[in-house]
C-alpha positions, -999 to +999 in steps of 0.1 A: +000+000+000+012+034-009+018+063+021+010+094+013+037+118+019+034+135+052+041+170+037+016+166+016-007+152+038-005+185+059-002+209+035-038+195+025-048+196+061-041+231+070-053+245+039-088+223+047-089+238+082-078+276+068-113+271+041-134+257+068-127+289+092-131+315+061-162+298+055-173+293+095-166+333+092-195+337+066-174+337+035-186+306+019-196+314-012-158+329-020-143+296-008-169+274-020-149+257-045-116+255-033-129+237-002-150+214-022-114+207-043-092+205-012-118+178+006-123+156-027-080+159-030-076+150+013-104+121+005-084+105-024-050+111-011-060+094+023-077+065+005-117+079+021-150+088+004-158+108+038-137+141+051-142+128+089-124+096+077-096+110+059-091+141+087-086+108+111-062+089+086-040+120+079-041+130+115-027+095+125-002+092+094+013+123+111+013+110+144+031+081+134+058+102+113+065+121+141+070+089+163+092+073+133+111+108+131+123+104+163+135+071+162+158+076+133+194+075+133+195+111+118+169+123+152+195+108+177+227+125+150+238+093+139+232+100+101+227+059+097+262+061+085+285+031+104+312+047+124+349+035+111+371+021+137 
């Protein structure tokens, strides 16, 4: 199964949530279309026909990269190169 890049995933994410306020703020006929464009592109990208769905899935997928960043060599500035001895 493909992952979705995790840049990606929030990029789509915060730009969801910035169209939701604008249109929670009574401008929804100005972002109308964009939010209907961002949901249908967070719903494919996450593998979801529902936004509630694919908000979970992308919220977890960046949970876990956060974990998985910190357990990297390059997190603890070992580069995942051997050392030579």
């Amino acid at each position: 199964m493909l992952v979705p890049d995790p840049k990606v995933v929030r990029h789509l994410l915060t730009r969801y949530a910035t169209l939701r306020i604008a249109q929670a703020e009574g401008r929804a006929a100005a972002v109308a279309g964009e939010l209907a464009d961002v949901t249908r592109g967070l719903c494919a990208t996450m593998g979801t026909t529902s936004i509630h769905d694919a908000v979970a899935r992308a919220d977890d997928l960046l949970a876990r990269a956060r974990t998985d960043l910190r357990r990297s060599p390059e997190a603890d500035g070992e580069g995942g190169l051997p050392l030579a001895v």
